[in-house]
VEXDREN-2710 file (C-alpha; in Angstrom, 1 decimal):
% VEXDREN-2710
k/r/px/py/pz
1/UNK/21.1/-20.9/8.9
2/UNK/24.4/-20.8/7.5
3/UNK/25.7/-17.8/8.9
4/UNK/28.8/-16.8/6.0
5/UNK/26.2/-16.8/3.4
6/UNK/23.5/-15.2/5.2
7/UNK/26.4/-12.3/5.7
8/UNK/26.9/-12.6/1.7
9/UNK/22.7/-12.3/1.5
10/UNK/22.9/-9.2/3.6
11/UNK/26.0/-7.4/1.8
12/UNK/24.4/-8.3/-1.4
13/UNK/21.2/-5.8/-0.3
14/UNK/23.8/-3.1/1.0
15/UNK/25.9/-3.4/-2.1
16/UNK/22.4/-2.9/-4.2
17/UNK/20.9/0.4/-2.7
18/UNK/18.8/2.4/-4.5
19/UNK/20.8/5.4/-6.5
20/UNK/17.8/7.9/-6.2
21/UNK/18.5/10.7/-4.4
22/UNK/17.8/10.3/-0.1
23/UNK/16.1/13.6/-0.3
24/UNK/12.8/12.7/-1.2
25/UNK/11.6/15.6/-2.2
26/UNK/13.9/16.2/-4.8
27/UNK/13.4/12.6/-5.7
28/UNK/10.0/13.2/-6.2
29/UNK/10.5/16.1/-8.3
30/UNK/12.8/13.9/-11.0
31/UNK/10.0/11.4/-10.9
32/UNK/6.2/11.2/-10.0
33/UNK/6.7/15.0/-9.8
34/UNK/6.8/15.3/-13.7
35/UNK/3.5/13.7/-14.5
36/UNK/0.8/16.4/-15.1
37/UNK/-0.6/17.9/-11.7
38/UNK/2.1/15.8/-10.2
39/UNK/3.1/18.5/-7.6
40/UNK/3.7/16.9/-4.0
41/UNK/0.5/17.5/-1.5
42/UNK/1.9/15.5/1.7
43/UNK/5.6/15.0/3.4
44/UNK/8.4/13.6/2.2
45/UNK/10.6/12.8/4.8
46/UNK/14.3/12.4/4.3
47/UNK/15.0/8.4/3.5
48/UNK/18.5/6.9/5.7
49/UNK/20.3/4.0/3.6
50/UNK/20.2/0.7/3.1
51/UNK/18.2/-1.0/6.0
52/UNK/16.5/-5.1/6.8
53/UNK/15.3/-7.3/9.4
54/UNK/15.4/-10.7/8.6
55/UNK/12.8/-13.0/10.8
56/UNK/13.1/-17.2/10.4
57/UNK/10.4/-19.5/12.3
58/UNK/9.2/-15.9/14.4
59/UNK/13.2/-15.3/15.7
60/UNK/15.5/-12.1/14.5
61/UNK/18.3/-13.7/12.5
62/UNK/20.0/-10.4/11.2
63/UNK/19.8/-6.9/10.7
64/UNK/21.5/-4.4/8.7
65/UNK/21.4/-0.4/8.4
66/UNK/18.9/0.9/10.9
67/UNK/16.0/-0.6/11.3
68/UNK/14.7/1.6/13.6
69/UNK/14.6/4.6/11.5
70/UNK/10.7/5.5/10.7
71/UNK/11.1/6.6/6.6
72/UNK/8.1/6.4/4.2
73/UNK/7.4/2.8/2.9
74/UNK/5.5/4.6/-0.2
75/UNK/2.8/1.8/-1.8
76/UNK/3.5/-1.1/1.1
77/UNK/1.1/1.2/2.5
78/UNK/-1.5/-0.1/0.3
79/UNK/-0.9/-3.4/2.3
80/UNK/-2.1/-1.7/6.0
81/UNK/-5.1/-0.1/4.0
82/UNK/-6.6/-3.5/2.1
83/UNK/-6.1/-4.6/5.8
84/UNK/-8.2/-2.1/7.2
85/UNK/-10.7/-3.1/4.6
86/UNK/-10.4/-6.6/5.3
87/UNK/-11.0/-6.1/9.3
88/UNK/-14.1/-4.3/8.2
89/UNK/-15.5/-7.2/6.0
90/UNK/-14.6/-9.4/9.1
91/UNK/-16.5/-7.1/11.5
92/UNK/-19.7/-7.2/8.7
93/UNK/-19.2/-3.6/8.4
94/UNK/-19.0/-4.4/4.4
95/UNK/-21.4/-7.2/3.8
96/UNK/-19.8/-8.3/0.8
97/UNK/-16.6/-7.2/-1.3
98/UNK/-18.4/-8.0/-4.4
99/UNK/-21.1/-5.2/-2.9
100/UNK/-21.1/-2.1/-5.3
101/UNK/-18.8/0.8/-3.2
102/UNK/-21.7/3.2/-4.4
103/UNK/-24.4/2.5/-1.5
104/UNK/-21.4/2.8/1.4
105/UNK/-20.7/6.4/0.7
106/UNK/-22.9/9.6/0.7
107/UNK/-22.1/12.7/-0.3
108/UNK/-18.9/13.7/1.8
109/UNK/-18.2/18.0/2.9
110/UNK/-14.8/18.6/2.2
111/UNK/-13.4/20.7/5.4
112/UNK/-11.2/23.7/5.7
113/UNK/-8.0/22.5/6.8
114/UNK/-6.4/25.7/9.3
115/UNK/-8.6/27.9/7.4
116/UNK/-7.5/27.5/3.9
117/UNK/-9.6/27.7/1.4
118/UNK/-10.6/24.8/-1.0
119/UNK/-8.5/22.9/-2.9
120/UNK/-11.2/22.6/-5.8
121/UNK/-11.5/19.1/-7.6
122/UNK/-11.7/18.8/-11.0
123/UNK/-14.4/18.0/-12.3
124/UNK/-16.6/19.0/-9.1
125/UNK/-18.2/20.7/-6.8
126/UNK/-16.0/23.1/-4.3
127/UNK/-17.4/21.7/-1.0
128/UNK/-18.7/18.1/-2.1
129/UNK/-17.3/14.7/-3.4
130/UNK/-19.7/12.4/-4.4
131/UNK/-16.9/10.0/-5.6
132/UNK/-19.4/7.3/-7.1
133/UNK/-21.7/9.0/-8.8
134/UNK/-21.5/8.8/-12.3
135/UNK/-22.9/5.5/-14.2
136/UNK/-19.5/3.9/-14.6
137/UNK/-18.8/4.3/-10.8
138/UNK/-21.9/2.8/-9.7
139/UNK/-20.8/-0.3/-10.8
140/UNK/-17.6/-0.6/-8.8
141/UNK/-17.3/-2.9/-6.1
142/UNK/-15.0/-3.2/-3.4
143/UNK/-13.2/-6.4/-4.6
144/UNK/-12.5/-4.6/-7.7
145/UNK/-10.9/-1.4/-6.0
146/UNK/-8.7/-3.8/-3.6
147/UNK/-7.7/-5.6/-6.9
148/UNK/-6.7/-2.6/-9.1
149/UNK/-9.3/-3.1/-11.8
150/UNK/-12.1/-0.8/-11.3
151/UNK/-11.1/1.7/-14.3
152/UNK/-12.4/4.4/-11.5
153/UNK/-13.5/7.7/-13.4
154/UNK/-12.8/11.2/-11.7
155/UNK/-10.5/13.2/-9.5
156/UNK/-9.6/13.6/-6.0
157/UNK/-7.7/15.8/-4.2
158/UNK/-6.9/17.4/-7.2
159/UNK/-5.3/14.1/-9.2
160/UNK/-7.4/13.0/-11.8
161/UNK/-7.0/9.5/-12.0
162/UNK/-5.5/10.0/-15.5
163/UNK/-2.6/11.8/-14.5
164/UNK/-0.8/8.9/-12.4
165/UNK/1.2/7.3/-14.7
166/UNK/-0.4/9.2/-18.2
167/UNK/-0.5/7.3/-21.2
168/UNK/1.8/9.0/-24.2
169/UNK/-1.6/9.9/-26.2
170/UNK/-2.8/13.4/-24.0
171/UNK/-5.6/13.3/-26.3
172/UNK/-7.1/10.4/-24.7
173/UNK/-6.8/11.2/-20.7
174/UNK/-9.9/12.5/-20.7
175/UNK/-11.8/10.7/-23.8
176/UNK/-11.4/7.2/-23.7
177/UNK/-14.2/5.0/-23.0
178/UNK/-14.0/3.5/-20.0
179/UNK/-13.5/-0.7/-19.1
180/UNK/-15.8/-2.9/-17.5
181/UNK/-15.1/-3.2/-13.4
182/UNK/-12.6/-7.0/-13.5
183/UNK/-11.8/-6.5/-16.9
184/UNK/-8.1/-4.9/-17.0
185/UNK/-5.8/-4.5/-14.3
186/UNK/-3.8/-0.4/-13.9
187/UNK/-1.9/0.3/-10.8
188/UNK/-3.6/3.7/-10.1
189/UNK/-2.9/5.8/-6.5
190/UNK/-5.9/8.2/-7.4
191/UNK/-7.8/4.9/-7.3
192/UNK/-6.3/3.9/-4.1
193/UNK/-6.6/7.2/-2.4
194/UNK/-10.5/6.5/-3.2
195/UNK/-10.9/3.5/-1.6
196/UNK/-9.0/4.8/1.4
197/UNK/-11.9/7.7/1.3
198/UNK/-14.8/4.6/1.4
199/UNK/-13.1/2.5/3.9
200/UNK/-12.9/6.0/6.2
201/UNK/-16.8/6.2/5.3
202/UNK/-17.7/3.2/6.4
203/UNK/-15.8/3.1/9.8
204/UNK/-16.8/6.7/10.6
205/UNK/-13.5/7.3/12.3
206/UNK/-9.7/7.8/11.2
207/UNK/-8.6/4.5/9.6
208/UNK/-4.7/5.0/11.5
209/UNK/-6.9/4.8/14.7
210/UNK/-8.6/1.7/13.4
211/UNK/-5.3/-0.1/12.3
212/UNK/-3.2/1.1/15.6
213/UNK/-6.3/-0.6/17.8
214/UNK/-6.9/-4.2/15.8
215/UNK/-3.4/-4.6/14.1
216/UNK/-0.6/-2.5/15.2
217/UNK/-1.1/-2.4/19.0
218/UNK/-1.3/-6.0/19.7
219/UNK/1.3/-7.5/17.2
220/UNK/3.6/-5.1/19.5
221/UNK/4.3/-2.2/16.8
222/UNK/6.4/1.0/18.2
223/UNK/4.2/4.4/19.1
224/UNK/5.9/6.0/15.9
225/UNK/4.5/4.8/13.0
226/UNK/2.4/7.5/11.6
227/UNK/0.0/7.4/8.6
228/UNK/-0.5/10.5/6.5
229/UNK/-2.7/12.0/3.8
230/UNK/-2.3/15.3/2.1
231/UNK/-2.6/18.9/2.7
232/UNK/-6.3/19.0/1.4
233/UNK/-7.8/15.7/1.9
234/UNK/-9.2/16.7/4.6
235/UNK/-13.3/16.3/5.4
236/UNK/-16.5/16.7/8.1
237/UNK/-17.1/13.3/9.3
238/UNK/-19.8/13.3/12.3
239/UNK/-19.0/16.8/13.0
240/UNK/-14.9/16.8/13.2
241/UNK/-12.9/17.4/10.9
242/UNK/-11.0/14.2/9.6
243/UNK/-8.3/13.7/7.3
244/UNK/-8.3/11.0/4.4
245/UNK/-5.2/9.2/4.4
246/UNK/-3.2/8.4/1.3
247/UNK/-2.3/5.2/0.1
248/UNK/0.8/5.2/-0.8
249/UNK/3.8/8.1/-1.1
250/UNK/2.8/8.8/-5.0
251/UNK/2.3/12.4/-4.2
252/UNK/3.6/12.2/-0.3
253/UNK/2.1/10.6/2.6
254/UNK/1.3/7.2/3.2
255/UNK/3.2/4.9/6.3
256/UNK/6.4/6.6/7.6
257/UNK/7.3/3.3/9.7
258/UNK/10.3/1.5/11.2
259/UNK/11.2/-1.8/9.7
260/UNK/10.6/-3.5/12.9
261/UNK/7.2/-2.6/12.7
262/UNK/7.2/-3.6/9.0
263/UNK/8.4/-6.9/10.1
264/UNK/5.7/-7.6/12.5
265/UNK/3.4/-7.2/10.0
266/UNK/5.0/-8.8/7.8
267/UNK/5.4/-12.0/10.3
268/UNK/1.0/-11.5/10.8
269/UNK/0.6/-12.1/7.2
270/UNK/2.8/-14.9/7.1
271/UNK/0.6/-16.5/10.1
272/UNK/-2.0/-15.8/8.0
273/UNK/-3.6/-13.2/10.6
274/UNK/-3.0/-15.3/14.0
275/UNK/-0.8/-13.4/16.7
276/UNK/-0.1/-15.0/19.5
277/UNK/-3.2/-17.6/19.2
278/UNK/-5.5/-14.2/18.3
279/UNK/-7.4/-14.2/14.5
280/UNK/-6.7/-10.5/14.0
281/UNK/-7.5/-10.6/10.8
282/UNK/-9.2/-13.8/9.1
283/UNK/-8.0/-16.7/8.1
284/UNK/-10.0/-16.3/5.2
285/UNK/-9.3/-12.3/4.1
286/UNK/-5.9/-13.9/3.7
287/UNK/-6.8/-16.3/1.2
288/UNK/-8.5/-13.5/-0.5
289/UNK/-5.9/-11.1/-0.7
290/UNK/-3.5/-14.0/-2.1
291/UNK/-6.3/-14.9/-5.1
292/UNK/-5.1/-12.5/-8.1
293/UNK/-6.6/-11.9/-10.9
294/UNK/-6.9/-13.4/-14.5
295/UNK/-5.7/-10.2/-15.6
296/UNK/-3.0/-9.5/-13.5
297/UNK/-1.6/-12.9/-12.2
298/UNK/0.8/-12.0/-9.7
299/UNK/-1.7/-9.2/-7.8
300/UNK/-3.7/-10.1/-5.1
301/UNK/-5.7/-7.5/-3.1
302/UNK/-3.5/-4.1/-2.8
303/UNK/-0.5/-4.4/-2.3
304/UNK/-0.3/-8.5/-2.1
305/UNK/2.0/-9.0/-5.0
306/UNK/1.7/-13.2/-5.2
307/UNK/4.2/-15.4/-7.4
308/UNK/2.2/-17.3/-9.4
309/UNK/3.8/-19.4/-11.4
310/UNK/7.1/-18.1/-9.9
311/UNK/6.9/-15.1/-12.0
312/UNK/7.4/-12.5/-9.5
313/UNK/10.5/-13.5/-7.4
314/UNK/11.9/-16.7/-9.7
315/UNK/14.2/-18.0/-7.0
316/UNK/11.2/-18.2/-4.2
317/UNK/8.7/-20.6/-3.7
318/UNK/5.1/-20.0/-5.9
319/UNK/3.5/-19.9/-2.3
320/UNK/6.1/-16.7/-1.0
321/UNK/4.2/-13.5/-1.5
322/UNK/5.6/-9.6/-1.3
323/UNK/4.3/-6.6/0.4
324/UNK/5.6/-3.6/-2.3
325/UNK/6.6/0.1/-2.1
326/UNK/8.3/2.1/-4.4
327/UNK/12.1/3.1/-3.5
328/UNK/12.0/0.4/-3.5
329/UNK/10.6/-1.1/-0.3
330/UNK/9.8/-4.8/0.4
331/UNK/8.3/-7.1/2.8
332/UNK/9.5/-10.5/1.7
333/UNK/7.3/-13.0/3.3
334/UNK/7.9/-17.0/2.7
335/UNK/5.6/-19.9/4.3
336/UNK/7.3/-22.9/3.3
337/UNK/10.5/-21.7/4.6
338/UNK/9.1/-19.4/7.7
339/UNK/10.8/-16.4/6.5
340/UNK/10.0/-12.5/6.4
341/UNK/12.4/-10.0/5.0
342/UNK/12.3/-6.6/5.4
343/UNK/14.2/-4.6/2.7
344/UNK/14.4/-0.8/2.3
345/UNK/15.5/1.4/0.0
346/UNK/17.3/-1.5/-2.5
347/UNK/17.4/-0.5/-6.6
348/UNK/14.8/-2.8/-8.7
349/UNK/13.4/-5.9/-8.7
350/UNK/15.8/-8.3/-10.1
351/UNK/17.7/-7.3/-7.4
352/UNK/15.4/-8.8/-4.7
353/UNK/15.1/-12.0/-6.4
354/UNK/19.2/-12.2/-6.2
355/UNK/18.9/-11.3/-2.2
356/UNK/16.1/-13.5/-1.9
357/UNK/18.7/-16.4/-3.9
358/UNK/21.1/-15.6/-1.6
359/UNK/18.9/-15.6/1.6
360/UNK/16.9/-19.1/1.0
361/UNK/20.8/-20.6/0.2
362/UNK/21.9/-19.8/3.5
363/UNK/18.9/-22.0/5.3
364/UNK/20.2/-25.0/6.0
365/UNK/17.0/-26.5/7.7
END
């Protein structure tokens, strides 16, 4: 690689940090924080500055900020969580992703978290969550929930779906008639948070134990990653009480990681779930996760975000794909040019296509 204009690549992602405010909170408060209900429910650690790791054919090539600063990665998270989901198809755990959700999950207890009382749902029951009960839930299947197109109905953890991201008309959050499971595509953390709930079901055991014992332990992760849920998703699961973690940092929680770790996963999806000559995760959840949608081309499975048709990140490859968090946080990952790139806290999106220009001119073979 040329090394002057990988230098330029890297001062181009310093020069482009995020304006919002390193105090998360109060970042949260001037964003997500003013959508109805939108009050945070799980920590939001202070974010540092500017921060990558650049990996090319498995070897560090560059740094830049500190990479080994664990901060929230917000809706990359989404990306360990379809993972979890995907081991569990692998282990037969899930028969099928196009199996209804419904028959995976009973009736779950919701648990008193250091004696506090409930943190009642709405609509619901105080101490039960039957998340897939109604007629329109029945008919949701996994692949629809990893995809971001199941139109889920209800609340959870106090967030009604309709109140992530509201639409301008209040008089239809609650109204509308709902969409057929695959027909539209909405980017939806209540929706997320629910699938997290089903995944936790069906392995019967806290999924940041399941993902530090098949992923994070043997790529070589650090022992600081943490993953989070909220301050009342917590339930009885086989007699303990277990919390639900979140997918993302919408309304706090979610991965708090370094970007070393984020690279190592990044560098396992780019191997296409091999480390070291071990399948991890299959060969074939891969090509899953990289299939979008008809109705949202450049989504895979949660949070894949493919560039089809080079629509997502125009100066990369079709086949590069991008692990995506708010704040923005990225996991760049390239197979025809054997390339991740982490990148933290950088301002929009147009701004990683020009540090992804700059990057890919600076590879000289």
């Amino acid at each position: 690689m040329d090394s002057v204009k990988l230098a330029e690549a890297i001062a181009f992602a310093i020069s482009k940090e995020s304006k919002s405010p390193r105090d998360l909170e109060l970042n949260h408060l001037q964003t997500f924080g003013r959508e109805p209900l939108g009050d945070a429910i799980g920590p939001l650690p202070p974010r540092g500055g500017a921060t990558g790791v650049i990996v090319r054919r498995g070897y560090v090539v560059a740094t830049w900020g500190t990479p080994t600063a664990n901060e929230i990665t917000n809706s990359v998270t989404k990306s360990f969580l379809s993972t979890v989901v995907g081991l569990a198809v692998d282990d037969g755990r899930i028969r099928n992703v196009r199996d209804t959700v419904a028959p995976y999950v009973p009736p779950i207890v919701r648990a008193r978290p250091n004696g506090t009382v409930f943190s009642r749902d709405w609509p619901g029951t105080d101490k039960l969550l039957m998340p897939f009960d109604s007629p329109h839930n029945r008919t949701i299947t996994w692949d629809d929930l990893l995809r971001q197109v199941s139109d889920w109905e209800g609340t959870l953890w106090g967030k009604p779906e309709w109140a992530d991201r509201p639409a301008q008309d209040a008089s239809t959050w609650t109204t509308r008639a709902r969409k057929t499971p695959g027909s539209a595509y909405e980017y939806n953390d209540t929706r997320v948070n629910v699938l997290a709930l089903a995944a936790l079901q069906v392995w019967r055991r806290p999924l940041p134990e399941v993902l530090k014992e098949r992923i994070m332990d043997p790529i070589g992760a650090s022992t600081t990653w943490r993953w989070y849920g909220y301050d009342n998703s917590w339930i009885v699961l086989d007699g303990r009480e277990v919390q639900s973690v979140s997918g993302g940092g919408h309304w706090g929680g979610g991965m708090v990681i370094n970007a070393w770790d984020m690279a190592r996963f990044g560098l396992l999806t780019l191997r296409r779930g091999n480390w070291g000559g071990k399948q991890l995760l299959s060969d074939a959840w891969v090509t899953q996760a990289l299939t979008p949608t008809k109705v949202e081309p450049t989504y895979g499975y949660m949070n894949w975000f493919v560039n089809t048709d080079r629509k997502y990140v125009a100066s990369a490859p079709p086949q590069a794909f991008v692990h995506v968090g708010a704040g923005n946080n990225y996991i760049y990952v390239d197979p025809v040019n054997d390339v991740v790139a982490v990148v933290r806290w950088m301002d929009n999106g147009q701004s990683l296509n020009g540090f992804v220009e700059r990057l890919l001119g600076a590879i000289q073979r």
